[in-house]
C-alpha positions as a Markdown table, in Angstrom:
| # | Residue | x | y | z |
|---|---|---|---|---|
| 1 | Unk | -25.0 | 6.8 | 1.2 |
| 2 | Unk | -25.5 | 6.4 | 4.9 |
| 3 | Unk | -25.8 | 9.8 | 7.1 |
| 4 | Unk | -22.7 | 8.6 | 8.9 |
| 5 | Unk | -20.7 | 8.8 | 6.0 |
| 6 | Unk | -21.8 | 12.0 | 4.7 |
| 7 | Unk | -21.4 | 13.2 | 7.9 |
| 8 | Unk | -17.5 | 12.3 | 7.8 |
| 9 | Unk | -17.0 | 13.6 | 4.1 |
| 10 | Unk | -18.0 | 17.3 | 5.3 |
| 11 | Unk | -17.6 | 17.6 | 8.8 |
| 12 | Unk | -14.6 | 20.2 | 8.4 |
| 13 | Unk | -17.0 | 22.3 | 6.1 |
| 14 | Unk | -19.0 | 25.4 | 7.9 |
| 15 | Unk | -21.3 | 25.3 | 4.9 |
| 16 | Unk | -21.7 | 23.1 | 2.0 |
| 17 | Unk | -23.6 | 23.5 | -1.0 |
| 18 | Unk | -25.1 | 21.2 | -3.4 |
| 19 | Unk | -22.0 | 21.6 | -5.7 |
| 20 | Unk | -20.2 | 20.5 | -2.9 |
| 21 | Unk | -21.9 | 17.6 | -2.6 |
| 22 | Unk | -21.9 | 17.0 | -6.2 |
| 23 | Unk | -18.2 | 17.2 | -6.5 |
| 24 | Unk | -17.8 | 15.4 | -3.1 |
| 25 | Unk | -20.3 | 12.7 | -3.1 |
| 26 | Unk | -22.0 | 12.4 | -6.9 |
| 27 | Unk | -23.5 | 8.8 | -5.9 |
| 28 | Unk | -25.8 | 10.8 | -3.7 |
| 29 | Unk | -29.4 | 10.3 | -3.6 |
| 30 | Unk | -30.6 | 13.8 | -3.1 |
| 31 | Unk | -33.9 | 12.8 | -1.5 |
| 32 | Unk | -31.6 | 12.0 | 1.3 |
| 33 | Unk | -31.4 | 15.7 | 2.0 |
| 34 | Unk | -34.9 | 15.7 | 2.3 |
| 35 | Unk | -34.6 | 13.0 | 4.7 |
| 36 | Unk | -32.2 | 14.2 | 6.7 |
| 37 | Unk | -33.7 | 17.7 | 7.1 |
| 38 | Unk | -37.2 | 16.1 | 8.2 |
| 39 | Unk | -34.7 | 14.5 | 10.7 |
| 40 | Unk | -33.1 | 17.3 | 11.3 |
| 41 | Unk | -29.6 | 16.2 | 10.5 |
| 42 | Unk | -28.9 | 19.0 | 8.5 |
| 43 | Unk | -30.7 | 22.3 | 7.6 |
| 44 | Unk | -30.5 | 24.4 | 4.8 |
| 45 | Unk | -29.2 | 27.9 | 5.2 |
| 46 | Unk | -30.4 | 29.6 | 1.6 |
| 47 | Unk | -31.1 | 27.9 | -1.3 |
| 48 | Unk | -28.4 | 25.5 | -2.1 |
| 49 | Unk | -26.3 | 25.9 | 1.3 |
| 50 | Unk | -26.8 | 23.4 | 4.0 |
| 51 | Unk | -24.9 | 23.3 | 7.9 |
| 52 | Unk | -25.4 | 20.1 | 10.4 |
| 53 | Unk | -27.9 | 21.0 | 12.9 |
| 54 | Unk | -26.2 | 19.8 | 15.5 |
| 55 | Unk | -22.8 | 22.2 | 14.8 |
| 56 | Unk | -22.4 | 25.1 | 16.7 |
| 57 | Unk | -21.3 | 27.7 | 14.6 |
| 58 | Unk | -18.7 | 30.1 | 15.8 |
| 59 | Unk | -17.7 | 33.9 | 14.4 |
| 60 | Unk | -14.8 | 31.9 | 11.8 |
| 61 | Unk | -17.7 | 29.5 | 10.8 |
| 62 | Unk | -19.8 | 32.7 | 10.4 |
| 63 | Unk | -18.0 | 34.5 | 8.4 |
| 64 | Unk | -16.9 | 31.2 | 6.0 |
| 65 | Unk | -20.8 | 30.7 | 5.6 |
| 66 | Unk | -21.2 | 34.8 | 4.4 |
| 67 | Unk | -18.4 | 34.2 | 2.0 |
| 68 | Unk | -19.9 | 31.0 | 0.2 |
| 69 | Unk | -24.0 | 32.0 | 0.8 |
| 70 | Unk | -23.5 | 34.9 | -1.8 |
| 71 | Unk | -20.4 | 35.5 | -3.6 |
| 72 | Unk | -18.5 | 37.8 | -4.6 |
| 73 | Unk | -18.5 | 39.4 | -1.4 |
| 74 | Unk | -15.9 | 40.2 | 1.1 |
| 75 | Unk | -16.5 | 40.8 | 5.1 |
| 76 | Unk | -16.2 | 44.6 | 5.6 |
| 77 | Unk | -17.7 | 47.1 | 7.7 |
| 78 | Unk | -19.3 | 46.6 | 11.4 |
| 79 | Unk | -17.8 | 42.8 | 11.3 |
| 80 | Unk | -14.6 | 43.4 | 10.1 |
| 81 | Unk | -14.3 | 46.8 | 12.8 |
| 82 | Unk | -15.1 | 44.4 | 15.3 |
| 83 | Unk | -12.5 | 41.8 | 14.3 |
| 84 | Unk | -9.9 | 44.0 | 14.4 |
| 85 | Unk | -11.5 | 45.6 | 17.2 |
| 86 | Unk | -11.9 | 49.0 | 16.0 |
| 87 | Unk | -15.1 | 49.2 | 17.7 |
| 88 | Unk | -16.3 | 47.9 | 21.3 |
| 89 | Unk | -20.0 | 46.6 | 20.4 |
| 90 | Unk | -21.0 | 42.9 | 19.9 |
| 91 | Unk | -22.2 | 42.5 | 15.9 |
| 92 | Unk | -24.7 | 39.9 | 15.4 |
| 93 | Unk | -25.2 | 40.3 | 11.8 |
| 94 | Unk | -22.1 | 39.4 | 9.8 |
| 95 | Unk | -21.7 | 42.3 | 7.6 |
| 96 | Unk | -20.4 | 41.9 | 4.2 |
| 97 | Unk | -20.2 | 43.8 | 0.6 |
| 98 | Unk | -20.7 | 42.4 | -2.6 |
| 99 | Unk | -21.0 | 43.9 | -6.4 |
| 100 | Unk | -24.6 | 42.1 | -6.3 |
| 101 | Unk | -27.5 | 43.8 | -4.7 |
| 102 | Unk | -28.3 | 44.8 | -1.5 |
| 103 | Unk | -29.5 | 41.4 | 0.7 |
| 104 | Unk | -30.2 | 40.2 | 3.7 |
| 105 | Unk | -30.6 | 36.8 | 5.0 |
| 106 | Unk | -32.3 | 35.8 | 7.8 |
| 107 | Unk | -31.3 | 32.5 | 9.6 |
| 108 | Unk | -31.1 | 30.1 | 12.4 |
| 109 | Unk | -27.7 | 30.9 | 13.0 |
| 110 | Unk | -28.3 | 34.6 | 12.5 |
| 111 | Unk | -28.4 | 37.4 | 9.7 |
| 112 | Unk | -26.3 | 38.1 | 7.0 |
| 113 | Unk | -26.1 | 41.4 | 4.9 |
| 114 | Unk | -24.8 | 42.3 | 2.0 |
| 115 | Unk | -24.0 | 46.0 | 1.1 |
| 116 | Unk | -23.6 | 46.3 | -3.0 |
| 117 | Unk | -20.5 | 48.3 | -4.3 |
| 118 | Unk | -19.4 | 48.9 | -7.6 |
| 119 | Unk | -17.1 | 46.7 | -8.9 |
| 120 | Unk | -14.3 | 49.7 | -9.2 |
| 121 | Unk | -14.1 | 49.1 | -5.2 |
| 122 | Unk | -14.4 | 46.0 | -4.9 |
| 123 | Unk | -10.5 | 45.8 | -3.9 |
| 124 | Unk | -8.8 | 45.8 | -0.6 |
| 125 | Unk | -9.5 | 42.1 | 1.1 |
| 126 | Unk | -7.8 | 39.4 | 1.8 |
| 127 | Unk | -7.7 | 36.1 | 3.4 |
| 128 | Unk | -7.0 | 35.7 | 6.6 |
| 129 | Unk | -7.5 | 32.5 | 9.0 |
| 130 | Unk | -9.5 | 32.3 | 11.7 |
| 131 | Unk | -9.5 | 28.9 | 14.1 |
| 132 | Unk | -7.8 | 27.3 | 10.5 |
| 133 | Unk | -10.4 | 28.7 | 8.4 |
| 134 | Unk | -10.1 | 30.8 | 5.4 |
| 135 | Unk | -11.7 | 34.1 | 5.6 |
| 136 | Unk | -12.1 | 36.9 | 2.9 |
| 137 | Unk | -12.1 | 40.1 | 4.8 |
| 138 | Unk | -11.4 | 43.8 | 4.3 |
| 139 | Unk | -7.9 | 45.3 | 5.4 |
| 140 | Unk | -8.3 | 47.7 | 8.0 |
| 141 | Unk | -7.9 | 50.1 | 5.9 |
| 142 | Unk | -10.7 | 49.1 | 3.8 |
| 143 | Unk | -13.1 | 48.4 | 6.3 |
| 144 | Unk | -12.7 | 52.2 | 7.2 |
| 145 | Unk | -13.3 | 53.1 | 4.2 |
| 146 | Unk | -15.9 | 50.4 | 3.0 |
| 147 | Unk | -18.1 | 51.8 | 6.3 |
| 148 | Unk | -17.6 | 55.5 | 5.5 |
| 149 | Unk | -18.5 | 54.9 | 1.7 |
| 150 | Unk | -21.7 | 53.0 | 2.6 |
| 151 | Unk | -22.7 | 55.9 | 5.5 |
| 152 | Unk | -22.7 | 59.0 | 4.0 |
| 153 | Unk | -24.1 | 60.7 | 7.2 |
| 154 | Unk | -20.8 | 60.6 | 8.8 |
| 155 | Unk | -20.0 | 63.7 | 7.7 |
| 156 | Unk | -18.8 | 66.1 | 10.9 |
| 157 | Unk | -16.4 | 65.6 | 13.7 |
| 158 | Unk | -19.5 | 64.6 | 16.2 |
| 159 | Unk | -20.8 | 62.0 | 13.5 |
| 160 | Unk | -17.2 | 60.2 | 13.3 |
| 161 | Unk | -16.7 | 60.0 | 17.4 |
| 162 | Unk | -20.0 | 58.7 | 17.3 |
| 163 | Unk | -18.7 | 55.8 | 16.2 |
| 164 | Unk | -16.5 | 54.8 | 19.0 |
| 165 | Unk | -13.5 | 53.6 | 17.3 |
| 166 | Unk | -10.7 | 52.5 | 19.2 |
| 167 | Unk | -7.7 | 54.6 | 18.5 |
| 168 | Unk | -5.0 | 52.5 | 19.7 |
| 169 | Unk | -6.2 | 49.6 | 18.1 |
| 170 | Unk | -6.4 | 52.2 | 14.7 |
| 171 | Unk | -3.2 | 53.6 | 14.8 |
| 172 | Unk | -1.3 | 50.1 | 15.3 |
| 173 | Unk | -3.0 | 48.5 | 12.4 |
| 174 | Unk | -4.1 | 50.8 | 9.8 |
| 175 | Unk | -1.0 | 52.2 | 7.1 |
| 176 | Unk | -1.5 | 55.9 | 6.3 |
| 177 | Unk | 0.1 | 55.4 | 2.9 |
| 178 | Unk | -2.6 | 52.2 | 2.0 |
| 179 | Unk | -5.3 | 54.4 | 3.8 |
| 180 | Unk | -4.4 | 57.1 | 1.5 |
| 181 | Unk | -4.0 | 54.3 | -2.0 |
| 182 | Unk | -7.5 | 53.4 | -1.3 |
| 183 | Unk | -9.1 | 57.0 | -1.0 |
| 184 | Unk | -7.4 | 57.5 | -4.4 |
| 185 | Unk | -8.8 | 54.1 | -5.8 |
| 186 | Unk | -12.6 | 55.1 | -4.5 |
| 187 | Unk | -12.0 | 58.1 | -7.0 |
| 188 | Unk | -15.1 | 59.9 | -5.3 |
| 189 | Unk | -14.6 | 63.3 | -4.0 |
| 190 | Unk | -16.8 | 63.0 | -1.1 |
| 191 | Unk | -15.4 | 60.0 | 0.2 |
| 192 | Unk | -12.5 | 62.0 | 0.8 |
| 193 | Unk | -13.5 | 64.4 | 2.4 |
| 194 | Unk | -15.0 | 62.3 | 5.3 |
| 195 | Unk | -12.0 | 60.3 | 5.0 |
| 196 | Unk | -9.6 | 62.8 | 5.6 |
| 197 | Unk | -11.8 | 64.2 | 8.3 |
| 198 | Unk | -11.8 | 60.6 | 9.9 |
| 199 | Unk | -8.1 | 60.5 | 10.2 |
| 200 | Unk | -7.8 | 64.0 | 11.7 |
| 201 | Unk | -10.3 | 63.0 | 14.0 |
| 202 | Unk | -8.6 | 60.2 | 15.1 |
| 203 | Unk | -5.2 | 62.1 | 15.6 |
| 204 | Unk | -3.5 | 61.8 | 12.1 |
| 205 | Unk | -2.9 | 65.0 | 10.7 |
């Protein structure tokens, strides 16, 4: 298979993955990814999970690549805040959860981590589309509470304005009765506590 070719059978991917390929192109000679790396055509991302070099991979293509690069996993906490712009800072990691373990992966395009959760809360994304791309990403609600779960130390009024969330943006997307679902879904007492504190200290109660 010529490079042009290829090329034309995955250039709406973000990321594609040697099952990709497999499904996609099966007459594939895979020393041609070898080939094309050492011409740097493509490069590989992680093991298994390739982009075109010459792409330029923007926050939609970002966050695809953190779904596919190590699923199950979601996009929660800083990154989804700052998609719904709960939070004024620029995130350079794409930040994620997953029922695997902890990870972090370092790459050309930048880092992506993985914050592990139990299964039990593994609830509360969806997909949404960014520039025509499929995302899996937290509700706001979710993110919240993904961010308060995996930061214990927010624990006092000070702690939680710390943060800098934007209260506007808050108030008009988050629901008080899913906010509330998902505390009792969590089924962890401290959780909601700083929960519940949160929303008082962003003007709920």
């Amino acid at each position: 298979m010529r490079y042009i070719d290829f090329r034309n059978l995955f250039k709406e991917y973000a990321v594609f993955s040697i099952s990709d390929i497999r499904r996609l192109a099966p007459q594939l000679d895979f020393r041609r990814l070898h080939e094309w790396q050492g011409k740097n055509y493509i490069r590989n991302v992680v093991r298994g999970y390739y982009v075109f070099s010459d792409k330029i991979t923007d926050a939609s293509g970002r966050y695809e690549i953190a779904n596919r690069i190590y699923a199950p996993s979601y996009v929660s906490c800083e990154s989804a805040l700052a998609q719904y712009n709960f939070i004024p800072e620029t995130v350079y990691a794409v930040t994620s959860v997953s029922t695997r373990k902890t990870s972090l992966f370092h790459t050309a395009d930048g880092d992506y981590s993985y914050r592990a959760l139990k299964a039990s809360v593994f609830f509360g994304y969806t997909v949404i589309y960014l520039y025509g791309r499929p995302v899996r990403m937290a509700a706001p609600e979710k993110a919240v509470l993904d961010y308060l779960y995996l930061n214990p130390y927010l624990n006092t009024p000070a702690d939680i304005e710390s943060v800098r969330l934007n209260t506007a943006a808050f108030t008009a997307a988050v629901k008080r009765s899913t906010f509330e679902n998902f505390i009792e879904r969590f089924a962890c007492a401290a959780l909601a506590r700083r929960a519940r504190l949160f929303m008082k200290v962003m003007g709920y109660d």
